[in-house]
C-alpha positions in Angstrom: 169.0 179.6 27.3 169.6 183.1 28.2 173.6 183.5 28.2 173.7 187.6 28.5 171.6 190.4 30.1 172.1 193.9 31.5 172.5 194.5 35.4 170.5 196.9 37.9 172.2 201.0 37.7 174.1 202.0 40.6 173.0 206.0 40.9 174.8 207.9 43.8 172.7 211.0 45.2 175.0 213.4 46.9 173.3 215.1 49.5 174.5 217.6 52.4 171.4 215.9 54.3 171.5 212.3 54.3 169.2 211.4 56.4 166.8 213.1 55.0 167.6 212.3 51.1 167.1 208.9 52.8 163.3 209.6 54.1 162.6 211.8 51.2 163.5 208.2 48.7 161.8 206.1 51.1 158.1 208.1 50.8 158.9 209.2 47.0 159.4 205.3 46.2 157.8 203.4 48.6 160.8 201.6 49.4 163.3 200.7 52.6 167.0 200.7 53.2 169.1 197.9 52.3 172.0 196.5 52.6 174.5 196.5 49.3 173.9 192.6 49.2 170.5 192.5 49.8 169.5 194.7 47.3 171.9 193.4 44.7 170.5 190.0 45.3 166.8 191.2 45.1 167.6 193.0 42.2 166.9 192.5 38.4 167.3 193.4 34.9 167.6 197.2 34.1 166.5 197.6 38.0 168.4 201.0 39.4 170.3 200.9 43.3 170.5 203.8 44.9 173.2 205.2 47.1 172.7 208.3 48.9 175.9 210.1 50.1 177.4 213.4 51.6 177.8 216.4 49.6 181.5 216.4 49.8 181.9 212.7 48.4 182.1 214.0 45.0 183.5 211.2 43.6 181.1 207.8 43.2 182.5 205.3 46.2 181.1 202.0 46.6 180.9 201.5 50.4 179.7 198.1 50.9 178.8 199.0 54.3 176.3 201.7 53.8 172.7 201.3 52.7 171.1 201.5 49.5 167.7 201.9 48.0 166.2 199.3 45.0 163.7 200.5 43.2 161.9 198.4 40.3 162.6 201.2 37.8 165.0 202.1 34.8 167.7 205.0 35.8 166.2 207.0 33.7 162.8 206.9 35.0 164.0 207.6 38.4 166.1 210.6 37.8 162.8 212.0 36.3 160.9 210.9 39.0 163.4 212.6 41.2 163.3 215.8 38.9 159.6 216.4 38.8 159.6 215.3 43.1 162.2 218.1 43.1 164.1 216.2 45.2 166.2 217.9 47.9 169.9 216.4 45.9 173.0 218.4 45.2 174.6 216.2 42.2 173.6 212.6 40.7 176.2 210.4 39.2 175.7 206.7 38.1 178.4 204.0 37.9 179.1 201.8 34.9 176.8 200.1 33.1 176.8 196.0 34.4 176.1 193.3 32.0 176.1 189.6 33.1 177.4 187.0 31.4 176.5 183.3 31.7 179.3 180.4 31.1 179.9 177.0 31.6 180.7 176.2 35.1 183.9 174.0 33.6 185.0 177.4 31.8 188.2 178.6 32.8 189.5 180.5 30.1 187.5 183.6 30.7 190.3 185.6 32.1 192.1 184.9 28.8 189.8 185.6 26.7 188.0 188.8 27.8 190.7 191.0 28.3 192.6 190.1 24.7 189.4 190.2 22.9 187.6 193.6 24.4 190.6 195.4 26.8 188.7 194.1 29.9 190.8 194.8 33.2 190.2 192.2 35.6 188.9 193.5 38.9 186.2 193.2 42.0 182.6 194.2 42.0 182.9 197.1 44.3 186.5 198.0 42.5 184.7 198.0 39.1 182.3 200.2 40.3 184.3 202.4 41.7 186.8 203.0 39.6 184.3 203.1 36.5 182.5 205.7 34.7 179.0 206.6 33.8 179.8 204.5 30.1 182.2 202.3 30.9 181.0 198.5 30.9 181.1 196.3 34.0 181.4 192.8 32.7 180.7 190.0 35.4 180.4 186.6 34.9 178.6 183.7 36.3 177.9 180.3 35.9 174.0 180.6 37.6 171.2 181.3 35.2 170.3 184.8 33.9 166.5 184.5 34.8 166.3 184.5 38.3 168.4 187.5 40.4 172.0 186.5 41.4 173.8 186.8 44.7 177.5 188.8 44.9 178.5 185.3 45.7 177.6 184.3 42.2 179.9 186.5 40.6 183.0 184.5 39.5 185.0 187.5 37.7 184.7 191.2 37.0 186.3 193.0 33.7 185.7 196.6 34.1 186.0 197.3 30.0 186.8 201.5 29.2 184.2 201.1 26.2 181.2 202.8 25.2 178.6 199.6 27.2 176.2 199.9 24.1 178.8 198.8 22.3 180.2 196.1 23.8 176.5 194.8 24.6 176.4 194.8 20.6 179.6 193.2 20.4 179.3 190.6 23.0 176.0 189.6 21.4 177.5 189.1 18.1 180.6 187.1 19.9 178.5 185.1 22.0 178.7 182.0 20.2 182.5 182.1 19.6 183.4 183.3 23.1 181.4 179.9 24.3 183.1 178.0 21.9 186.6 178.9 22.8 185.2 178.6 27.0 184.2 175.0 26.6 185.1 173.5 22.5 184.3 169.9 23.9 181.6 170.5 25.5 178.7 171.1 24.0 176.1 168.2 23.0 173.0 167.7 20.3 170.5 165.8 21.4 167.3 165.2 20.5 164.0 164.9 22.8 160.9 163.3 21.4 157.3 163.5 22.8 154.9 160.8 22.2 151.2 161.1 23.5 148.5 158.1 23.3 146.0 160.4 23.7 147.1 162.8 20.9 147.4 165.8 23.3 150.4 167.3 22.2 150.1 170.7 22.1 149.8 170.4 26.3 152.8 168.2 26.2 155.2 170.2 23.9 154.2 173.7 26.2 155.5 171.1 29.0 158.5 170.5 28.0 159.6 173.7 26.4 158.4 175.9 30.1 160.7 173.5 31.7 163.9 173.6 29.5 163.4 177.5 29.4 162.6 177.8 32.7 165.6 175.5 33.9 167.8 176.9 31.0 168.6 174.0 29.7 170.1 174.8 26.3 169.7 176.0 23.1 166.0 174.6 21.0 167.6 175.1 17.5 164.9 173.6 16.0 161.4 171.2 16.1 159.0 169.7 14.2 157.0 166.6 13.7 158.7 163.2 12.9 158.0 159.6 12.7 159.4 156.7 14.9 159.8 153.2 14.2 159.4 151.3 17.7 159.1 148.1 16.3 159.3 146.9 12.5 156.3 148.1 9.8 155.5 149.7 13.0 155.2 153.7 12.6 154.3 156.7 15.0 154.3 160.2 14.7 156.6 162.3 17.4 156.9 165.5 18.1 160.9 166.3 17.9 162.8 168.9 19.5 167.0 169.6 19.0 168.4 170.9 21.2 171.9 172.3 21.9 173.3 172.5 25.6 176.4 172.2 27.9 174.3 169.8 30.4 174.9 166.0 31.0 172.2 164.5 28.8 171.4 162.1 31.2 170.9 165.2 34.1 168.3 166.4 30.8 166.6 162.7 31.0 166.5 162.9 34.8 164.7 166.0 35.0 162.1 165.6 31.8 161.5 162.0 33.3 159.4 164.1 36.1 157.3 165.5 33.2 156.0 161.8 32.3 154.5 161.4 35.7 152.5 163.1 38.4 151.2 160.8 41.1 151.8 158.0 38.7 150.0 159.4 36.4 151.3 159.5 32.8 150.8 162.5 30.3 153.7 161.3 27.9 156.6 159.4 27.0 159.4 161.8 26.6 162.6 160.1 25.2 166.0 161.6 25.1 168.6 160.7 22.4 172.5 161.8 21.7 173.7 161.1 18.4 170.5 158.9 17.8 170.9 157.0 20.5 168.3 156.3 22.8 168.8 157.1 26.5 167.4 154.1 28.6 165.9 155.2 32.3 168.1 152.7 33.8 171.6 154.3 32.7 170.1 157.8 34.2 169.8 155.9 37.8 170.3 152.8 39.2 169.1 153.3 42.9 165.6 153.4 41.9 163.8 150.0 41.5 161.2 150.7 38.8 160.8 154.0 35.9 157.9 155.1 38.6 160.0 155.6 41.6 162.5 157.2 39.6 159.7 159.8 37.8 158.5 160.1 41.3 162.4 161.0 42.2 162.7 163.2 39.0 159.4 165.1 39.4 160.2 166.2 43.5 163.6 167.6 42.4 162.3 169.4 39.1 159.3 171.3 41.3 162.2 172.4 43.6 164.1 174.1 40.9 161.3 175.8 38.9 160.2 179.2 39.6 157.5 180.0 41.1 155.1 181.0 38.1 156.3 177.9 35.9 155.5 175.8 38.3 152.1 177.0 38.3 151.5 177.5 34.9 152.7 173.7 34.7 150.2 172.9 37.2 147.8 174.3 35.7 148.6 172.8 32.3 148.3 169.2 33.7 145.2 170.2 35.7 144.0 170.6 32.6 145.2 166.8 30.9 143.9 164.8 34.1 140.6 166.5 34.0 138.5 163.3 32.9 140.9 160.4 33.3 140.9 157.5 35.7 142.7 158.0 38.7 143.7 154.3 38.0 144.4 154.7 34.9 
């Protein structure tokens, strides 16, 4: 589970030719104009969003209605790109530094605890940028996942905090696990997922599961190993465990690794769930579905709609890989 990660660079090129700062980006970068939202929702970590402005706008103004530029670079690799291009700019300036941070969507607490604990001034997106500077932090925080790029819509507060941002990125990342604790203190879960295989083909199985609870950030995997199970008495078989630690219902962590046992009613393995050693049955995660089939065929069409792009094909091609061989009727 990713909880914290650093935003895209706003960098404002002042200009007493606009338009054509604009072309000259366009052809140096091989990119187009934007809007403010679309390139903040295309962007991604440590990406840079450019602004290009009029000379006389000397200080940096986000205007949500003007275009911008994304390019899939690091700040600094841009301003040397735009150094060696001898680029036809009067002045650069960047805004603060963003960093995301990923809570609970039952936290409400943030507000509280953000401003006491690091002087964070709660504010807007566009007012945080505007009113920071070049090492000042932007903190915003969301409830959506860190590995995938996040709309201005998922932005549920902004703390523009007057610190050095390297070292409250050091700081948050030490605080991490106490700021989560006082966000949500009842709310986290152990459980415990185990993985039996027939067939012995584990090491597919266990790749399975952990591409899907990374992907899906579904917690914490504070540990694994191998264990034994006892399904029936003098009866023993070897499991692959993992523990792990998450804010999710357990039985929304069933649900989903249910459609990992299956494809086409086809069974790789039996994945169990457990909370404090105690076995989740398939027919407490839903009772709408008639048999365990119907609801792995329910669980695996919602888990392929929430799984990127390249998991989902590298889980494809994972279970290509177990079916080669095996009775389609088996």
């Amino acid at each position: 589970m990713r909880l914290m990660r650093f935003g895209p660079s706003m960098l404002f090129l002042r200009t007493s030719d606009v338009e054509g700062g604009e072309s000259f980006l366009k052809n140096l970068f091989g990119v187009e104009e934007l809007s403010v939202d679309e390139a903040w929702n295309q962007s991604g970590e440590l990406d840079t969003i450019i602004f290009v402005t009029p000379a006389e706008e000397w200080k940096t103004v986000l205007n949500l209605k003007r275009g911008a530029f994304l390019v899939k670079m690091r700040s600094d690799s841009v301003l040397k790109e735009l150094l060696n291009a001898k680029a036809p700019f009067d002045r650069a300036n960047l805004g603060p530094q963003i960093i995301l941070l990923r809570v609970p969507k039952e936290a409400e607490k943030t507000s509280e605890i953000i401003p006491k604990r690091y002087g964070g001034i709660e504010t807007s997106f566009a007012r945080g940028i505007n009113e920071g500077e070049e090492r000042d932090t932007l903190l915003l925080v969301t409830d959506k996942k860190l590995s995938e790029p996040l709309s201005i819509r998922d932005i549920k507060e902004a703390f523009l905090i007057r610190k050095n941002f390297i070292e409250v990125y050091r700081t948050l990342r030490t605080d991490l696990p106490i700021i989560l604790f006082k966000l949500l203190p009842e709310g986290w879960k152990e459980i415990t997922i185990r993985i039996y295989d027939t067939e012995k083909r584990y090491e597919e199985n266990i790749e399975r599961v952990l591409l899907v609870l990374e992907d899906l950030d579904l917690g914490y995997v504070v540990s694994e190993g191998w264990d034994w199970d006892y399904p029936r008495p003098f009866m023993r078989i070897k499991v692959y465990k993992i523990k792990l630690i998450t804010w999710e219902d357990p039985l929304r962590i069933k649900f989903l690794l249910k459609g990992l046992e299956y494809r086409d009613y086809q069974r790789f393995a039996d994945i169990d769930v457990f909370v404090e050693e105690k076995k989740i049955p398939w027919v407490e995660v839903s009772k709408e579905y008639a048999s365990k089939f119907e609801l792995a065929k329910a669980a695996r069409e919602e888990l392929e709609s929430l799984l990127s792009e390249d998991t989902k094909k590298r889980l494809h091609e994972i279970e290509d890989r177990l079916l080669e061989g095996k009775n389609p009727n088996e």
